[in-house]
LUMVOZA-107009 format. One record per residue (C-alpha): x, y, z; residue in one letter. Coordinates in steps of 0.001 Angstrom, whole numbers, padded with zeros to 6 digits, always signed. Example, Ala and Ser with C-alpha at 12.3 -4.5 7.8 and 13.67 -1.06 7.14 Angstrom:
<atoms>
+012300-004500+007800a;+013670-001060+007140s;
</atoms>
This chain:
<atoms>
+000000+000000+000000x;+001094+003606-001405x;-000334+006200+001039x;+000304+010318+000365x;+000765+012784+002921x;+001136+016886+002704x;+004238+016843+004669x;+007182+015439+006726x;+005723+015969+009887x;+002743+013522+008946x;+004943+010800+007658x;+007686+011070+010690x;+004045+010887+012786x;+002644+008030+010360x;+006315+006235+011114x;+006459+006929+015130x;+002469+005192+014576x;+003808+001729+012693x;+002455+002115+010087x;+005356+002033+007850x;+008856+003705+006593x;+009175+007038+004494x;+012147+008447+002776x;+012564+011904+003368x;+015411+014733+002978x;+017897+014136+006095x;+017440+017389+007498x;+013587+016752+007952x;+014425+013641+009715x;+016994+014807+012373x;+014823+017970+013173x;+011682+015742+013217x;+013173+012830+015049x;+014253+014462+017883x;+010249+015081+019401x;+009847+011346+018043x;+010655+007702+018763x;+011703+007361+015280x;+015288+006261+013778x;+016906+007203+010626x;+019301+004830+008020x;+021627+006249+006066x;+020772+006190+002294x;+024442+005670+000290x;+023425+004498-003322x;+023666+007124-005844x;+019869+007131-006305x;+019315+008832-002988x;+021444+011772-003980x;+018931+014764-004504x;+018976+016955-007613x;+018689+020295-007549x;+017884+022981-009977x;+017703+026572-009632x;+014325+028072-011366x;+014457+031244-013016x;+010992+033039-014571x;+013191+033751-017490x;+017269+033705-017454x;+017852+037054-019747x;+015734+039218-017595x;+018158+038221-014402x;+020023+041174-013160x;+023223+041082-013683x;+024900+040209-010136x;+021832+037680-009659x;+022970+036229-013659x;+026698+036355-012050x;+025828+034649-008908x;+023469+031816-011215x;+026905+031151-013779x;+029119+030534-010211x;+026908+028202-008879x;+026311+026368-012002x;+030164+026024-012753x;+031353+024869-009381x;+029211+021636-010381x;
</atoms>
């Protein structure tokens, strides 16, 4: 069974209940986890690495330190 909740909280509370596991950003966890009788595992595979974008309404009308600041983070990739 698949279930859906709106948010961390419910699933670390859904969790604490036994009603199952959720994978969830790590910082959600720890800050969660320490009002709750829950444990976290450490994900390694490269699966569990999150992507990240950065979303722009539209990339020429970007001022130009915020265009700057865009082309540093994207080269230090």
């Amino acid at each position: 069974i698949l279930i859906h909740v709106s948010n961390f909280e419910a699933v670390c509370s859904m969790i604490e209940a036994g009603m199952g596991i959720g994978i969830l950003p790590e910082s959600a966890g720890r800050r969660l986890g320490r009002n709750m009788n829950i444990s976290l595992v450490q994900l390694s595979d490269e699966w569990a690495e999150r992507k990240l974008v950065i979303c722009v309404r539209k990339v020429q009308a970007l001022s130009p330190f915020v265009g700057e600041f865009v082309k540093t983070l994207v080269e230090t990739q």
